[in-house]
VOBAGU-476054 format. One record per residue (C-alpha): x, y, z. Coordinates in steps of 0.1 Angstrom, whole numbers. Layout:
# residues N
[kolfi [X Y Z]]
...
This chain:
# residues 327
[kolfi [1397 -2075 61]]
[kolfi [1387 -2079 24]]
[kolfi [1375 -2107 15]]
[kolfi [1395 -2127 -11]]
[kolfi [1382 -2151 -38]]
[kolfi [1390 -2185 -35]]
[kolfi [1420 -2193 -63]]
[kolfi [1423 -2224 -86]]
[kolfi [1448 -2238 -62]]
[kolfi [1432 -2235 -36]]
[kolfi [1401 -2251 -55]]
[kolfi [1424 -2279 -70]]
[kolfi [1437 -2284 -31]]
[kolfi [1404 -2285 -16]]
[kolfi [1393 -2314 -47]]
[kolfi [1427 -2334 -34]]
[kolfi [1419 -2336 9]]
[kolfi [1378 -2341 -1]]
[kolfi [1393 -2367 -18]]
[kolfi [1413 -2382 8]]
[kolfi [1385 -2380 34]]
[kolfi [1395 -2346 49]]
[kolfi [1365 -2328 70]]
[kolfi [1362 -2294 60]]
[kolfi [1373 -2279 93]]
[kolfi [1410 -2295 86]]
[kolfi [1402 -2284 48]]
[kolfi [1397 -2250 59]]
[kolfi [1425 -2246 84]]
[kolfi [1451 -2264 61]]
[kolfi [1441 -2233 34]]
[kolfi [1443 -2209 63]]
[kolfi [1409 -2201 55]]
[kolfi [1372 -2197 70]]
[kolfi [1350 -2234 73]]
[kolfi [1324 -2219 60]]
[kolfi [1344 -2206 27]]
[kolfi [1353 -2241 19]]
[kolfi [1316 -2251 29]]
[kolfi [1301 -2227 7]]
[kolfi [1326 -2233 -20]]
[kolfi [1312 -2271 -20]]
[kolfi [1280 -2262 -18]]
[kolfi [1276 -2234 -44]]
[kolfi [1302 -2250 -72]]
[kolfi [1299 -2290 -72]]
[kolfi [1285 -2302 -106]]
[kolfi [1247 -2308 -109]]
[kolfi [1251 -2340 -127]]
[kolfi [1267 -2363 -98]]
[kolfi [1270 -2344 -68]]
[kolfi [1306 -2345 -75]]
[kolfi [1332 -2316 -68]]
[kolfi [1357 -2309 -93]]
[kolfi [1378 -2279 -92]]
[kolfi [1380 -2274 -126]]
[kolfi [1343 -2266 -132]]
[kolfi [1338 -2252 -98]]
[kolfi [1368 -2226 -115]]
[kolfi [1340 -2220 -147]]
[kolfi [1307 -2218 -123]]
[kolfi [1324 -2189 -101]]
[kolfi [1335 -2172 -133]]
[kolfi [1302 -2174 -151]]
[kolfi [1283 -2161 -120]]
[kolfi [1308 -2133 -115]]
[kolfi [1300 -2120 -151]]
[kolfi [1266 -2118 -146]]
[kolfi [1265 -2102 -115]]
[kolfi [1249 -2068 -115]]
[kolfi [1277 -2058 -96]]
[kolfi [1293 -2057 -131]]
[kolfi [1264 -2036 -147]]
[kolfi [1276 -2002 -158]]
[kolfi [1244 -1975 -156]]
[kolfi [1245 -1946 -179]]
[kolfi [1224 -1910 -172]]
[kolfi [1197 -1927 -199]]
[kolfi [1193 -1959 -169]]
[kolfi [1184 -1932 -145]]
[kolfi [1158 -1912 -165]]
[kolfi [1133 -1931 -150]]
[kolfi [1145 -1927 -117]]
[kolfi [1152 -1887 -113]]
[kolfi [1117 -1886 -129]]
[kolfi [1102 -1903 -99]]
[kolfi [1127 -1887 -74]]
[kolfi [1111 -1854 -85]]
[kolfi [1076 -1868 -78]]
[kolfi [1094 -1872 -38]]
[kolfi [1095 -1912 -40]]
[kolfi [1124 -1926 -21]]
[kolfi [1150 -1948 -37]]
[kolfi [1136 -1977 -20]]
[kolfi [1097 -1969 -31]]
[kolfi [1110 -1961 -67]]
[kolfi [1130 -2001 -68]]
[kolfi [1104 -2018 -48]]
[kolfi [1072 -1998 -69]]
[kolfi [1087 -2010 -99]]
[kolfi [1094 -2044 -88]]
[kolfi [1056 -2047 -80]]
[kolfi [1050 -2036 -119]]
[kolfi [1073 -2064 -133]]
[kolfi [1103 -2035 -140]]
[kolfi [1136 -2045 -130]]
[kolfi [1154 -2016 -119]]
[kolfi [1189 -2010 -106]]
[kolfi [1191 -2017 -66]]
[kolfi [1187 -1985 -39]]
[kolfi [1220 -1987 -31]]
[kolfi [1227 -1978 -68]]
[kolfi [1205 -1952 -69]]
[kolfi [1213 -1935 -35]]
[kolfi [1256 -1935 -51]]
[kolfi [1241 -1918 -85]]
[kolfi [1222 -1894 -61]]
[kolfi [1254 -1890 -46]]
[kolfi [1276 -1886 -74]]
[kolfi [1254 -1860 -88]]
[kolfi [1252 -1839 -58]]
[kolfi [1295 -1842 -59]]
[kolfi [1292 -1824 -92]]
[kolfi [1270 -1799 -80]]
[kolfi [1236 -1812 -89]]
[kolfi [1206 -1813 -69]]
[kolfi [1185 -1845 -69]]
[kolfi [1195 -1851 -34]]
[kolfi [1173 -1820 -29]]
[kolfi [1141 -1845 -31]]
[kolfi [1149 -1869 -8]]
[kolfi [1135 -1866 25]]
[kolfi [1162 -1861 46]]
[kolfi [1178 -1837 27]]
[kolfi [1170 -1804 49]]
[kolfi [1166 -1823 81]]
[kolfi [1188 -1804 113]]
[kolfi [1186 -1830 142]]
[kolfi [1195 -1818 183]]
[kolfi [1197 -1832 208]]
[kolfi [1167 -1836 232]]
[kolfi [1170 -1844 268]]
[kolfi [1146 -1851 294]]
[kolfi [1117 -1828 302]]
[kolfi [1087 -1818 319]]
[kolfi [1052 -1816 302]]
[kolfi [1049 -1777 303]]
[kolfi [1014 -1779 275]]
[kolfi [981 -1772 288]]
[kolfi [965 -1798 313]]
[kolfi [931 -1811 305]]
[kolfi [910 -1830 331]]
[kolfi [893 -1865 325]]
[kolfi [912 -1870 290]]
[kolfi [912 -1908 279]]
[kolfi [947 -1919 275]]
[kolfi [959 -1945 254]]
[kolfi [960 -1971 277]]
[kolfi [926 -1970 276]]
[kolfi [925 -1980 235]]
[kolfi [912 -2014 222]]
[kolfi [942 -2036 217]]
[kolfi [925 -2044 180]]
[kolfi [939 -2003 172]]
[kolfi [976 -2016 178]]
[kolfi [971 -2047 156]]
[kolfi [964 -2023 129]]
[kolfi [941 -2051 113]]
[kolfi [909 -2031 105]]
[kolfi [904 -1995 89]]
[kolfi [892 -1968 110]]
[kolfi [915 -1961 134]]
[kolfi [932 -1924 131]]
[kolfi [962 -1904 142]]
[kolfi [961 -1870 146]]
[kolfi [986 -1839 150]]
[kolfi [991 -1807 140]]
[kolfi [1023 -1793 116]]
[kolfi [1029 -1753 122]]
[kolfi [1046 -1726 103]]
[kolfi [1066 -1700 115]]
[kolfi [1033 -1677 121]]
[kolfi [1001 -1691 135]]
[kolfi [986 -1710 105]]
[kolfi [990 -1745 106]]
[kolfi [979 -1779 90]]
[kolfi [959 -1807 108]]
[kolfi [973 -1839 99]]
[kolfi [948 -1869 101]]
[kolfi [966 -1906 89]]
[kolfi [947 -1943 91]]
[kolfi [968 -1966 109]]
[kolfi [968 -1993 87]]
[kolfi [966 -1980 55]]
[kolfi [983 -1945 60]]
[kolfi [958 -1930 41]]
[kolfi [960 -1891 49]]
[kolfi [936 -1865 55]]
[kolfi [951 -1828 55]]
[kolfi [935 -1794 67]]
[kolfi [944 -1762 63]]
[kolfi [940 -1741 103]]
[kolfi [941 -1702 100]]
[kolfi [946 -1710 136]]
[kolfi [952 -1743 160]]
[kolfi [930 -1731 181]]
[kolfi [909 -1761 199]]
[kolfi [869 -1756 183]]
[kolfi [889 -1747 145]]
[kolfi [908 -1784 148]]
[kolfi [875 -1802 159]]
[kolfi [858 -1784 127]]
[kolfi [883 -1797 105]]
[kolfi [888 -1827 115]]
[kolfi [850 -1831 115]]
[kolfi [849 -1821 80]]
[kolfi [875 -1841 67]]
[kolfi [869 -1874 81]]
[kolfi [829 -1872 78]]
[kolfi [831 -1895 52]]
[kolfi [855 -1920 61]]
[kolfi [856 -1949 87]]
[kolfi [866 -1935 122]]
[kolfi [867 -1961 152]]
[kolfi [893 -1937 174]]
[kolfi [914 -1912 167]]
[kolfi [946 -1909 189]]
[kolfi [964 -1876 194]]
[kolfi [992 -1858 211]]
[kolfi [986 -1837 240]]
[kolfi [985 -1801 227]]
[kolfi [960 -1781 238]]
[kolfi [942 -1779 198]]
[kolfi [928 -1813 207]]
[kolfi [912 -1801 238]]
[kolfi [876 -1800 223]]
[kolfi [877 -1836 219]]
[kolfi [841 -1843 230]]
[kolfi [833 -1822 194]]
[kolfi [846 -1844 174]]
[kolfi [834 -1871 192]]
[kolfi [803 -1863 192]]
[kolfi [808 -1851 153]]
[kolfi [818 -1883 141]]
[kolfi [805 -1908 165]]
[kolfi [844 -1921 178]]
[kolfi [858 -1924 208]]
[kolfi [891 -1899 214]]
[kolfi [925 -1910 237]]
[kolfi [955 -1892 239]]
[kolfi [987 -1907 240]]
[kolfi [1013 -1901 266]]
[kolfi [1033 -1869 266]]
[kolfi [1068 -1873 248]]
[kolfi [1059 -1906 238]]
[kolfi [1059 -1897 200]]
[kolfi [1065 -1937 188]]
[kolfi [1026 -1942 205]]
[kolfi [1015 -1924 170]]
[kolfi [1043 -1935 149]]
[kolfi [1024 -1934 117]]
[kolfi [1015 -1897 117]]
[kolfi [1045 -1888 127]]
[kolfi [1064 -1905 98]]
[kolfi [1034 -1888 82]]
[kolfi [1044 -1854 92]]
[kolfi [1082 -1859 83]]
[kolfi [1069 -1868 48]]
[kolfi [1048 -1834 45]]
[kolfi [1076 -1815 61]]
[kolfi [1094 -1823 24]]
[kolfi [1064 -1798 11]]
[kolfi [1061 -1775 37]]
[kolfi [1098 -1770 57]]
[kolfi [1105 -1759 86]]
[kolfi [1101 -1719 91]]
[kolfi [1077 -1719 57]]
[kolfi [1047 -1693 63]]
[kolfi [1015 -1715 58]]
[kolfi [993 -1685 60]]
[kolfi [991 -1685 25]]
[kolfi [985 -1722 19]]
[kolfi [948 -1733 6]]
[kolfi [928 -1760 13]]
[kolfi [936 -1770 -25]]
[kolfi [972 -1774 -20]]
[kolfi [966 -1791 12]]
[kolfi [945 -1813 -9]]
[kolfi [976 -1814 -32]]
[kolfi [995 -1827 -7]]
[kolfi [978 -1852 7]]
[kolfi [968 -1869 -29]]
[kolfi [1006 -1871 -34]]
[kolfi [1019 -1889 -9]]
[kolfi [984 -1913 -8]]
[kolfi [1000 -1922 -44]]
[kolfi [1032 -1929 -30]]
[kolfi [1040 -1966 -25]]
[kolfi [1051 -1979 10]]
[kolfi [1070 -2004 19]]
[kolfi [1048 -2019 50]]
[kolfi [1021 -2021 24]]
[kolfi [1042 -2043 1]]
[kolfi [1045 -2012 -19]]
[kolfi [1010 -2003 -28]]
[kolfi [999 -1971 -22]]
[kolfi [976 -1962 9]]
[kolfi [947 -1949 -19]]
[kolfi [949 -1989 -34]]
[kolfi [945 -2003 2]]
[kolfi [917 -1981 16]]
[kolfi [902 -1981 -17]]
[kolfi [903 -2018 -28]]
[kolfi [881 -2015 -54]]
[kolfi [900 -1985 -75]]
[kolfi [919 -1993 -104]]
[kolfi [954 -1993 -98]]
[kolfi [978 -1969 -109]]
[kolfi [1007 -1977 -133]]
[kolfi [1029 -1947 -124]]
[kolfi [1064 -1965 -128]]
[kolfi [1055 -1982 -163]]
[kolfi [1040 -1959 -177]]
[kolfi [1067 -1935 -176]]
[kolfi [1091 -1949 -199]]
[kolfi [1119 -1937 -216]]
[kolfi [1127 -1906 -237]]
């Protein structure tokens, strides 16, 4: 049922029984309306001078709100110039408002912008192209077998410090592997806490080419563990342990919420590289690309700063929402 505003009867009627000692229960039922309308309507309208309600200026204070709500603002294509910019850049409706909140811009709400998205894509546009469910196909998935390679004296994730799951210190890695339709393929490396990604191009996922890479691209960083899936790439473990001085689990098979970040990670490269894409030409460069991109992208968990500002605390910030502008 719709809700209905209260009317000035009812407002002059509610003034009348408060007067004559009514409780708000037997307000409300007498009105044929909820207690906790007539509770709110106390609350929320009584005058801030003597506590006093009078139905009257209850009627002004309802009317004032309502026309300032920004459920009465009308946006224009010029309100949104802003926000298809940053949509191209692959932000998120809720990145873009809560980005721009952080840089003291007040923006229309994500609700707003996902109906504009909406409306554009009803006469034929295609912003709805960048968000990042746009070309996702779900099926179902039942039940099943682990049918990948078996490996012998693997550390599983039970095994892992509980101070990894309280994501409270950096150095603590996720890692998988995204294919094409031929056998190239891209390593995927993320930091728990700060999401902070690492990306490497594989000719092939072949086990001693993903301990290279991941060698290479985390010999600069912080690594305390790194926590995979169970395909058979990550099956010359002990090399990168050895490599980077860590200590390598593996999570349990089908358990894909035990490395949650990376693969949120992976859905967000997948709006670069799609399903059934050919990766054999992709360089290390556009890998690099990549993985520059979406550290720049604000996240929510991180009170929308982006995972380059928390792993690198001491970097300028970037400004990318105000400094954009207007044309």
């Amino acid at each position: 049922m719709a809700y209905k505003q209260l009317s000035d009867g009812e407002r002059y009627g509610i003034a009348l029984m408060r007067k004559q000692g009514f409780a708000v229960a037997q307000i409300a039922c007498a009105l044929g309306r909820h207690r906790s309308t007539v509770y709110r309507e106390l609350q929320r309208n009584r005058s801030a001078h003597d506590n006093c309600y009078r139905p009257s200026h209850a009627g002004e204070k309802t009317r004032a709100r309502r026309s300032h709500s920004r459920r009465n603002q009308r946006y224009g294509p010029e309100d949104f110039h802003l926000v298809e910019h940053l949509l191209c850049e692959k932000l998120s409706p809720e990145q873009i408002v809560g980005r721009s909140r952080r840089e003291g811009l007040r923006l229309m709400s994500h609700e707003t912008i996902y109906l504009w998205i909406k409306a554009d894509q009803e006469r034929g546009g295609s912003l709805f192209r960048h968000l990042r469910g746009s070309r996702k196909q779900r099926r179902k998935r039942y039940g099943r077998s682990d049918s990948r390679g078996r490996l012998a004296g693997k550390r599983m994730i039970g095994e892992r410090p509980p101070v990894v799951d309280e994501r409270s210190r950096v150095g603590d890695w996720e890692a998988d592997t995204v294919h094409g339709k031929d056998t190239a393929a891209v390593l995927t490396l993320v930091e728990r806490k700060t999401g902070l990604l690492r990306l490497g191009k594989l000719a092939r996922a072949t086990a001693d080419l993903t301990a290279q890479r991941t060698c290479e691209l985390l010999h600069l960083d912080h690594v305390h563990t790194i926590t995979a899936d169970n395909g058979t790439e990550f099956h010359s473990y002990k090399q990168i342990e050895a490599g980077l001085d860590t200590t390598f689990y593996f999570a349990n098979p089908h358990h894909a919420w035990e490395r949650g970040t990376n693969e949120n990670t992976n859905a967000l490269i997948r709006q670069f590289l799609p399903k059934g894409t050919s990766l054999r030409n992709l360089s290390q460069e556009d890998c690099d690309r990549i993985a520059e991109l979406l550290n720049n992208r604000p996240r929510r968990r991180l009170g929308y700063k982006t995972p380059n500002e928390v792993y690198y605390p001491n970097r300028l910030p970037r400004h990318f929402v105000a400094s954009c502008g207007k044309p």
